[in-house]
C-alpha positions, 0 to 999 in steps of 0.5 A: 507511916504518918496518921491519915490527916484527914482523920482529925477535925478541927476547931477554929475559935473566933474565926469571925467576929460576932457582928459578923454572924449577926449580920450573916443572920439578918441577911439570912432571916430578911431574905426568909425563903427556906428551903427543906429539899436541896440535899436528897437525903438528909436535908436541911432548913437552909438558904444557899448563900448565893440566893441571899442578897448583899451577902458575900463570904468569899473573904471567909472562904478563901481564908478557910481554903488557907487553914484547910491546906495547913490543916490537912497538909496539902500542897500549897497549889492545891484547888480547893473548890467551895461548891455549896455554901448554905445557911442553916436553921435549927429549930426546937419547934421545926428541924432540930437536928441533922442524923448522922451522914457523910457529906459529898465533898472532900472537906467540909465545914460549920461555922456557928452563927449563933450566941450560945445563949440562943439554943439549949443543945446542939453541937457537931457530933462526930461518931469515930472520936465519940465526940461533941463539939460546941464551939463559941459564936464565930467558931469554926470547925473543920472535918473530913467529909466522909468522917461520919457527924451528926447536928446534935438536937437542940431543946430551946430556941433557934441555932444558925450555922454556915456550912460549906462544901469543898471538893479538893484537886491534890496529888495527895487527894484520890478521886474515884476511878469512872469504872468503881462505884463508890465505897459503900456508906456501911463501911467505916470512916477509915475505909472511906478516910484511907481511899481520899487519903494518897500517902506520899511517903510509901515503900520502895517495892516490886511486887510480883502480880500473878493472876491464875486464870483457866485457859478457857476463861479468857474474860474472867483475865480480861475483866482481871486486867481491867480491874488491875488497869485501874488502880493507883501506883504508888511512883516508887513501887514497879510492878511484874505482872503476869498470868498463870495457867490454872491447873484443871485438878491433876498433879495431886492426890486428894487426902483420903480422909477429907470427908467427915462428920466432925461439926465444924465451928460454922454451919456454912462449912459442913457441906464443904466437909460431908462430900468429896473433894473436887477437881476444881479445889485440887486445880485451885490447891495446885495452882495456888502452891506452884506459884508460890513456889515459883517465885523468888519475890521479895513480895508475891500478890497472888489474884484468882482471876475473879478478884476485884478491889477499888482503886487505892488497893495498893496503896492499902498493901503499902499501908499494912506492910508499914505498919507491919515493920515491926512484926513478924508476917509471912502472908496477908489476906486482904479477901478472906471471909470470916467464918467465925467472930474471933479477930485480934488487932495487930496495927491500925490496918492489920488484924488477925482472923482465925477461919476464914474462906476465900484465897482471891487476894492474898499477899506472900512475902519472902518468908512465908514463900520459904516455908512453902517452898518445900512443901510437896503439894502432890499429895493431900490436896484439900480445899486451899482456904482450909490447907491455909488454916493447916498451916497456920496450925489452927484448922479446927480439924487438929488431924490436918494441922500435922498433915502438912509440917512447917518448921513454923506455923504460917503467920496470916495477917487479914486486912482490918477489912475486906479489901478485895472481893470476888466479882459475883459471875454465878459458881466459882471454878474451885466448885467445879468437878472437872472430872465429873461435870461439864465446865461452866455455861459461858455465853458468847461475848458477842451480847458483851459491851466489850465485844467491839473491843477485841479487835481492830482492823486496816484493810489493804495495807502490804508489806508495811514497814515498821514505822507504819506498823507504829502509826497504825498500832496509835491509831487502833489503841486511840480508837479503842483500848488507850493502853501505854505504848512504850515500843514495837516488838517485831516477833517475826513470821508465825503459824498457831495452829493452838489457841495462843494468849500473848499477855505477859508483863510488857505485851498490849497488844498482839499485831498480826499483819496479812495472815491468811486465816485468823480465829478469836476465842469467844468462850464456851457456848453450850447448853446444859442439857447438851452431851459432853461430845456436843460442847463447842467453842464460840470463836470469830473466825476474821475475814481475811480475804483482803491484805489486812492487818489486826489489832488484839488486846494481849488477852484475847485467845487466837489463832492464826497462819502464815501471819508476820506479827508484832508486840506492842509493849507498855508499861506493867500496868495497861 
């Protein structure tokens, strides 16, 4: 796997001569009128080029555009868009410096101005490489603009400088996904570096995708779907998606000793480790085990149904096994939450953690699901982050690093940052005691935006042939979900008297011609003070009084009688 190019920075020396940042200078100073507002958080005493007159760089610019493609190895029908080019002064008595930041483009660049001899200090400072870069007058320096810099401070005299902004239109450039926010600016250049960058030279892979989902829970799939609808797939890999019923906390015994008073290494776990072990944590331990050990996969990714992650996710599982060639791994985790400061560097992108919470987002390979295979998951049931730490041989509670043999410790990897995390939708499901207290409160997705999107409806259609059951399946999906349609399924009459779910690896969206009555599984709709006996399901019950026919995302829940009903199949992702 080839190092991220956009990591380097670049300088250029000579780039233009010194009568021509002399006359850029002039220009710029005869022109006078600075500005300290234009950029909102970190401003600059500057004059956007296009406001000083007879001055034009657009000779300079398109030679950078040059230099940028050869740099930065893009494509040589590659867009790069210059979209704020400005002069800039620093000052020893005004502004003379610039903190670090990131900028908002792709690329950026600094061309200085100024002779040396002018100002005392100043430079471009960037933090990951520890680095300060001076160049000569006429030198120009090239970065990334999402690497972390800073203008340094100069002490004496004046320093000008020309500064670009340049978005870029790649295939190798990533663009942030309409429904993601951006990466936070805490995370570190890599993070920031590693979403722009869209590796072509990744594996061939099939990864199996499974997303355990309690059947009630039918929004939590969905949001999980939406989530899985938008990330970025690598051309060779082919993705198996599909969901798993969440076990509800029967199928095993918990271990009787789970409750101690042993102090763990985090003060966080001691309430984990002074009760009982819930049903919604045996419902999480089985659920988690029966799928691995389901599986004849090269490459298992197993998703709690509240798991979310930004576009570039699997182009992040790519990175990590490449770097793990080499290594001997059985699982990584790209979720898991730190419960203490021991880690070690394994790779670039891979480190090892010791104890660490949260099994959201945690990728199996052929090996690890071989040491599980055989593991009988109907006894001892605990907590299924601490059952990882077990296997590893490293839970801080040595009794329960015998409890549960392997012929060799379970090798977990970590993510060198968390690359998936839990949507905050108030407690979890491993919190609830299915046993014990009511499931959680779920309101009635009717105060939902994405309500309008459960169903679609034609009225007084009959007996529709299958090229009509085509033509209106493009017309609901344009108006509503966008989903790729590869072909019609027709999958004959049918009556469900239970809740049904058809989404699996292929199925979009469920078409269901002339029934004669039709429900939609809204959720649980309950009060927290109402008995058990009063909890009650919120469902849509349609109108089907006229010949209709229905159009539903594969992962809403319904029920439906004497209904003719088709699949529209797609590719894995919707």
């Amino acid at each position: 796997m080839t190092t991220n190019p956009l990591s380097k920075h670049y300088v250029i020396p000579g780039f233009i001569s010194q009568d021509r940042c002399n006359d850029i200078i002039e220009k710029a100073s005869s022109y006078g009128k600075w500005t300290s507002n234009r950029h909102k958080n970190y401003p600059t005493t500057d004059i956007p080029v296009d406001n000083i007159p007879d001055l034009n760089v657009d000779e300079e610019l398109e030679k950078i555009k040059d230099i940028c493609k050869c740099k930065y190895s893009l494509e040589a029908d590659s867009i790069i868009k210059p979209y704020d080019i400005f002069v800039v002064k620093y000052d020893a008595n005004g502004q003379n410096k610039l903190d670090l930041h990131r900028d908002s483009s792709a690329l950026s660049f600094v061309l200085l101005l100024s002779n040396p001899d002018d100002f005392v200090g100043g430079g471009t400072y960037y933090q990951s490489a520890d680095e300060t870069i001076t160049p000569e007058q006429g030198g120009l320096a090239l970065h990334c603009g999402k690497v972390k810099h800073a203008g340094v401070t100069i002490t004496s005299g004046t320093r000008y400088i020309l500064i670009g902004f340049m978005n870029v239109e790649s295939t190798k450039i990533r663009q942030k996904h309409p429904d993601e926010d951006k990466i936070s600016n805490k995370l570190s250049d890599k993070r920031h570096l590693d979403f722009l960058w869209r590796n072509k030279d990744t594996l061939p892979i099939n990864l199996s995708i499974r997303i355990i989902n309690l059947v009630k829970r039918p929004e939590k799939l969905r949001k999980c779907m939406e989530t899985i609808s938008r990330l970025d797939v690598p051309e060779n890999w082919t993705l198996d998606i599909r969901p798993v019923t969440a076990n509800e906390g029967h199928g095993a015994t918990p271990y009787a000793q789970w409750k101690t008073d042993q102090i763990p290494p985090n003060p966080q776990m001691m309430k984990y480790w002074q009760r009982d072990i819930k049903s919604g944590e045996i419902g999480c331990y089985v659920s988690h085990l029966s799928t691995i050990q389901a599986s004849n996969k090269e490459y298992l990714l197993i998703l709690e149904d509240d798991a979310d992650m930004y576009s570039d996710f699997l182009y992040r599982v790519d990175q990590c096994i490449q770097e793990l060639k080499d290594h001997s791994w059985d699982c990584i985790d790209f979720g898991g939450i730190s419960m203490d400061d021991n880690k070690n560097a394994i790779t670039p992108s891979v480190i090892q953690r010791n104890c660490t919470y949260q099994t959201h987002c945690i990728l199996y390979n052929s090996s690890g699901i071989a040491k599980i295979k055989d593991i009988d998951y109907t006894k001892n049931a605990i907590p299924y982050d601490e059952y990882l730490l077990a296997l590893r041989n490293i839970h801080p509670r040595s009794e329960l690093n015998v409890l549960y043999p392997l012929s060799s410790p379970l090798i977990c990897y970590h993510s060198y940052e968390q690359l998936s995390w839990q949507r905050s939708e108030g407690i979890h499901d491993t919190e609830n005691n299915y046993a014990e207290r009511k499931p959680i409160p779920l309101q009635p997705r009717v105060e939902d935006p994405w309500d309008m999107k459960n169903y679609y409806r034609f009225k007084n259609i009959t007996n529709p042939d299958i090229d009509k059951i085509l033509s209106l399946t493009v017309k609901a999906n344009d108006a509503m979900w966008h989903f790729q349609i590869a072909e019609i399924q027709d999958a004959g009459r049918k009556t469900y008297n239970n809740w049904v779910m058809a989404i699996n690896d292929k199925i979009k969206i469920v078409i269901v011609v002339n029934p004669s009555s039709m429900s939609l599984f809204r959720g649980t709709n309950l009060d927290c003070e109402q008995s058990k006996s009063e909890w009650k399901s919120s469902t849509t019950d349609l109108d089907c009084s006229q010949p209709s026919i229905f159009f539903i995302p594969s992962y809403i829940l319904f029920k439906c009688q004497g209904a003719h009903i088709y699949y529209a199949n797609g590719n894995t992702l919707m």
